[in-house]
C-alpha positions as CSV (number, residue, x, y, z in Angstrom):
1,X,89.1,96.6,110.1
2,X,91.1,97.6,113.3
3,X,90.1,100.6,115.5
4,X,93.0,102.3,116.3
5,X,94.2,103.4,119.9
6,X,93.2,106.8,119.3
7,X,89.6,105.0,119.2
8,X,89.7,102.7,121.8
9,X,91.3,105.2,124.1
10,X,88.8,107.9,122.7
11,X,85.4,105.6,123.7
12,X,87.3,104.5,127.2
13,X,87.9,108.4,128.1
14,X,84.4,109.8,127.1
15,X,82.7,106.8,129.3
16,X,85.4,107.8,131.8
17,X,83.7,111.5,131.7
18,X,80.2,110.2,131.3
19,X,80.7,108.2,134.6
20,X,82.4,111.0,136.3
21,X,80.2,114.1,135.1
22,X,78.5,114.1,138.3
23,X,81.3,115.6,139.7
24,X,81.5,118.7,137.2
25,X,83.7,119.6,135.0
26,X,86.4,116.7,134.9
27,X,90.0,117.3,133.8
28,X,92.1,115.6,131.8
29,X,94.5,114.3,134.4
30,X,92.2,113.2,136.4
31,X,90.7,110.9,132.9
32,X,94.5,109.6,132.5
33,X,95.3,108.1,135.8
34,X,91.8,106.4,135.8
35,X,92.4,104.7,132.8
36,X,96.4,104.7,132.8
37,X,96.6,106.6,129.4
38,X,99.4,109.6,128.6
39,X,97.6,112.9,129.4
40,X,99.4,114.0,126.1
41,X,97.4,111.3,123.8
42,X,93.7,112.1,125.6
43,X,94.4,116.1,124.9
44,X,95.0,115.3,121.3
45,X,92.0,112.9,121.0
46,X,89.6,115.3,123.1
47,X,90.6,118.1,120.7
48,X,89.1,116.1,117.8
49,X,85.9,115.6,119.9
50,X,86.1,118.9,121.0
51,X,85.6,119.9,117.4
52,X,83.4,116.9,116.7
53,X,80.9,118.4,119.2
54,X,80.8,115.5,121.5
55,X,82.9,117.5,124.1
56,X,82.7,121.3,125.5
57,X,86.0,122.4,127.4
58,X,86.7,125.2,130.0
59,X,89.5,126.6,130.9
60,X,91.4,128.0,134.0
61,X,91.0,126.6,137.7
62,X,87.2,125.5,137.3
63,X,87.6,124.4,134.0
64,X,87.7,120.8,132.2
65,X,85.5,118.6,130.3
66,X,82.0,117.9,130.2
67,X,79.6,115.8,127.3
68,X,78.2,118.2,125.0
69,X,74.7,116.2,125.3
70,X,73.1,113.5,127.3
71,X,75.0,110.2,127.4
72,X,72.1,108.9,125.8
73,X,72.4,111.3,122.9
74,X,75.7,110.1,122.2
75,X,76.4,107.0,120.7
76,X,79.4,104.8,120.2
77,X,79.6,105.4,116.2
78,X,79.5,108.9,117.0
79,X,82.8,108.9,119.0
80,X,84.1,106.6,116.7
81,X,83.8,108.4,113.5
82,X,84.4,111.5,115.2
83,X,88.0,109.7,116.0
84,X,88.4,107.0,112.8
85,X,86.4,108.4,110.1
86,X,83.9,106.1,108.1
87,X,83.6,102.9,109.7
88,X,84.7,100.8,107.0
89,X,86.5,98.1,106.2
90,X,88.3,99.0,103.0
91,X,88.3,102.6,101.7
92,X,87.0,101.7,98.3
93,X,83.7,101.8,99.9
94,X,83.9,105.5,101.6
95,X,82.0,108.5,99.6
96,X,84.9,109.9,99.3
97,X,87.0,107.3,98.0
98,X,84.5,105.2,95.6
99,X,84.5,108.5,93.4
100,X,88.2,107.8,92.6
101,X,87.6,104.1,92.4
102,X,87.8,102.9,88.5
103,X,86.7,99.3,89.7
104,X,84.0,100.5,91.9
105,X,81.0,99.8,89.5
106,X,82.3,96.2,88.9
107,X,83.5,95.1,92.1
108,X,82.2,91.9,93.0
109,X,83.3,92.6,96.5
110,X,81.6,95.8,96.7
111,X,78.7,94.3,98.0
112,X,80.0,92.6,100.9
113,X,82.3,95.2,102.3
114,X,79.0,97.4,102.2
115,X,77.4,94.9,104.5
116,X,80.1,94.8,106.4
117,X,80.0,98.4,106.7
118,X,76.5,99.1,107.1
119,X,76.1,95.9,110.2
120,X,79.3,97.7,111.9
121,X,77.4,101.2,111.5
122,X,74.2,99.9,112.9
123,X,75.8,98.0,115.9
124,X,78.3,101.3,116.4
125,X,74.8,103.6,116.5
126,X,73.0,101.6,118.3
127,X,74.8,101.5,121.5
128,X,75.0,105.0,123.4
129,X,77.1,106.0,126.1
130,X,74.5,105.6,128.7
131,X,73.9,102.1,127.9
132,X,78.3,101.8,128.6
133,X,78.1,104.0,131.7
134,X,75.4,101.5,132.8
135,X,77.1,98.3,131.6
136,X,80.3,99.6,133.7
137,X,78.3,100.6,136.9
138,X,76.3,96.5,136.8
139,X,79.4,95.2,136.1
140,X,80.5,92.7,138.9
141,X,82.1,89.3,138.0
142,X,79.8,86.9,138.7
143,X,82.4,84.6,140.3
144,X,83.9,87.2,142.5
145,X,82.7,87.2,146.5
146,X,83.0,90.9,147.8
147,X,84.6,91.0,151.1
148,X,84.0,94.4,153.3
149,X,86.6,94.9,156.2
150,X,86.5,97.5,158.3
């Protein structure tokens, strides 16, 4: 299974925001120069979080984004369903699909792609946007000597 851009570029803005809600409300251009995507692409994926509840939006001068909870209410699989759907491998294996599946009941596969499913789901809930705000703000390569110049 591949996450799409519209995924990738969904969790990488809503960290962006997390990171950057001390400021206020944060708008959307401000999200797209940090992280060098088309303002055009994070307004159509912040719409669908919009809706999803993950995001609240203001408009006019004052206005922008903010989380609609806590960082650490939000989790990765949250975001990612919001922008994906189901987090599965093959779509047999979604409610929605394995109603129109003939095969479904004898798949000998079915168990598998359910693991695979369920591991990614776990992993995907498990990790909140706090703990990605966090891993950003320790993040220092190890190997890197900071020089300060004045």
């Amino acid at each position: 299974m591949k996450i799409s851009t519209k995924g990738r570029y969904g969790l990488e803005a809503i960290v962006d925001l997390a990171i950057h809600s001390s400021e206020g409300r944060v708008n959307l251009k401000s999200i797209s120069e940090r992280c060098g995507i088309s303002e055009a692409y994070i307004l159509q994926i912040f719409l669908i979080l919009r809706r999803a509840g993950i995001v609240e939006s203001t408009r006019g001068t004052q206005g922008g984004y903010v989380l609609a909870s806590e960082p650490s209410k939000i989790t990765v699989g949250d975001v990612l369903t919001a922008l994906e759907g189901p987090l599965a491998p093959v779509a047999c294996i979604t409610e929605k699909a394995k109603k129109n599946c003939g095969r479904y009941e004898n798949c000998t596969a079915r168990n598998f792609w359910e693991k695979v499913m369920n591991t990614l789901s776990d992993v995907a809930n498990s990790i909140t946007i706090e703990d990605l705000v966090n891993c950003y703000k320790n993040f220092i390569p190890r190997d890197t000597e900071l020089d300060y110049y004045i």
